[in-house]
N, C-alpha and C positions, 0 to 999 in steps of 0.2 A: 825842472830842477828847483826853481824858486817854489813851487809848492811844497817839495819834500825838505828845503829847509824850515819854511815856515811852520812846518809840521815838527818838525825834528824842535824847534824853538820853544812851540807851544808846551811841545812832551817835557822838555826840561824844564821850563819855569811851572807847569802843574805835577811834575814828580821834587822841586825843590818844597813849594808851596805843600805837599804831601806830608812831608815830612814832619811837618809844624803844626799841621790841625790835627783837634783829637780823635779819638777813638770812634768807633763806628759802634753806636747804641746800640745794635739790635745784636750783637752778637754773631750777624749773618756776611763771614767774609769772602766764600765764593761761592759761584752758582756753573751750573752746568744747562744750557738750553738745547733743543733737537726740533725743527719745525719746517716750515716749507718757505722760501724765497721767490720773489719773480720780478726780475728785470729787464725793464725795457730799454732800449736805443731807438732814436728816429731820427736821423741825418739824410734825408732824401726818400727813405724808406723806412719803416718798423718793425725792429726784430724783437721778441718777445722771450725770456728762459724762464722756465721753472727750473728751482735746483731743489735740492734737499740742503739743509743749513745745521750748521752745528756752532755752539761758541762755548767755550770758554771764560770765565773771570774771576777777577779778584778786587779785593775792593784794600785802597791805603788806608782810606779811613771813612768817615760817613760820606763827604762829599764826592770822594776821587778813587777814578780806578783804572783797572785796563782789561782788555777783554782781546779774544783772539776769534776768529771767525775761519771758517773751511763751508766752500760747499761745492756740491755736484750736480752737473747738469741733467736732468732726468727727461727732456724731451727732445726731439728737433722740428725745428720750422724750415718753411721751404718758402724762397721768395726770388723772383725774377728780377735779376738786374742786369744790365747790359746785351740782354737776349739770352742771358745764360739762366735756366734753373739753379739755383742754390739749393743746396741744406747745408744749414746751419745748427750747432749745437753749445752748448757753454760744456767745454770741460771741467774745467774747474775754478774755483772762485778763491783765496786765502788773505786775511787781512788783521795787521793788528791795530788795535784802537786803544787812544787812553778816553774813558767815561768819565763824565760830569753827572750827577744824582742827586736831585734834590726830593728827597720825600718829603709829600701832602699827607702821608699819614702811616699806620704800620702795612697798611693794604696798598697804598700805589702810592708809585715812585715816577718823574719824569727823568727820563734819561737821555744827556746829549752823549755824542761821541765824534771822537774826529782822529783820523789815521789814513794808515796806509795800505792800499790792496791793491792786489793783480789778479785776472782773469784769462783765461787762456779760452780761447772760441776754437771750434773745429770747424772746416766747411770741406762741403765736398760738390765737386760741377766738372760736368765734360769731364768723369773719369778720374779726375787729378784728386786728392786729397791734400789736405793743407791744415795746420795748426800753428796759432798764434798766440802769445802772449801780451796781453797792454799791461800798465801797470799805472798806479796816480792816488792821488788824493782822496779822501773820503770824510764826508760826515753826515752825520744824519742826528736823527729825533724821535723819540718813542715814549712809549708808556709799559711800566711793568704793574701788572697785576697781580696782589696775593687775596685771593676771597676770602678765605679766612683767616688773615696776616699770618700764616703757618711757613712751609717749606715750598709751597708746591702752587704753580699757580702760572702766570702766562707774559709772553711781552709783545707788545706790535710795534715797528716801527719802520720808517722810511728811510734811506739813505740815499745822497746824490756820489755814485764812484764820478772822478774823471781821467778816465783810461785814456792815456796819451792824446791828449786835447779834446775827447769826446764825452760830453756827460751821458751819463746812465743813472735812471730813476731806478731805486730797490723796494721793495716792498717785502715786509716779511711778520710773520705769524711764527712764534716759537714756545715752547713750553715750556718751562724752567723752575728747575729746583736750586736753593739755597739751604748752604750747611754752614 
């Protein structure tokens, strides 16, 4: 609960702060990205998802913005715990962030972001099937890429969720257009 205030804190004092700095130069105030995600957990053991990722954003002004994130799990793993076979699967992933941006130039941007997501796992053992939901804190760090400081161009970046006391490392590869 204390992390989702902290969060909620931050969001207001950088959407007041929004308000008051200027305009975003480049004219590029939202972007749409579509790429692949894969996140780990290792709490006694190692579970691994790829998803497919989608986000959303918009930017208040050059330095500050927010972005929405959706993804879907696209594989399952299977790993023995308690004498039990598991498979395990990521359902689904959804998260909103406010973004920090500081561009090094009209071709790359470094991007912080910090919010909030939920993930829902599927498992299935001995027959039973089961789906769950965590939900927590999120930030991470990345770099956006325009090769030809144009529309079109790419972003990598890392995120730590922490889904009801448990961290998970994010890794993700997305493609992204700005208009």
């Amino acid at each position: 609960m204390s992390k989702f205030i902290l969060a909620a804190a931050v969001a207001l004092a950088a959407g007041a702060f929004a308000q008051t700095a200027a305009a975003d130069e480049s004219g590029a105030k939202h972007s749409v990205e579509l790429g692949v995600s894969r996140a780990e957990y290792s709490d006694g053991y190692k579970v691994s998802f790829n998803a497919l990722t989608a986000r959303a954003s918009t930017k208040f002004n050059r330095y500050f913005g927010a972005e929405v994130e959706a993804g879907f799990g696209v594989n399952e793993q299977s790993i023995t715990y308690g004498g039990y076979d598991i498979d395990a699967k990521m359902g689904y992933s959804a998260g909103l962030f406010l973004t920090g941006e500081y561009p090094l130039s009209d071709k790359i941007t470094l991007v912080g972001r910090l919010g909030y997501s939920k993930t829902e796992l599927k498992v299935e053992y001995a027959g039973y099937k089961e789906a769950d939901a965590g939900d927590g804190a999120a930030s991470g760090i990345g770099v956006k890429v325009f090769p030809d400081g144009g529309a079109n161009g790419f972003r990598v970046d890392y995120t730590r969720y922490q889904l009801d006391g448990s961290d998970v490392d994010g890794l993700s590869f997305t493609l992204a257009h700005r208009f």
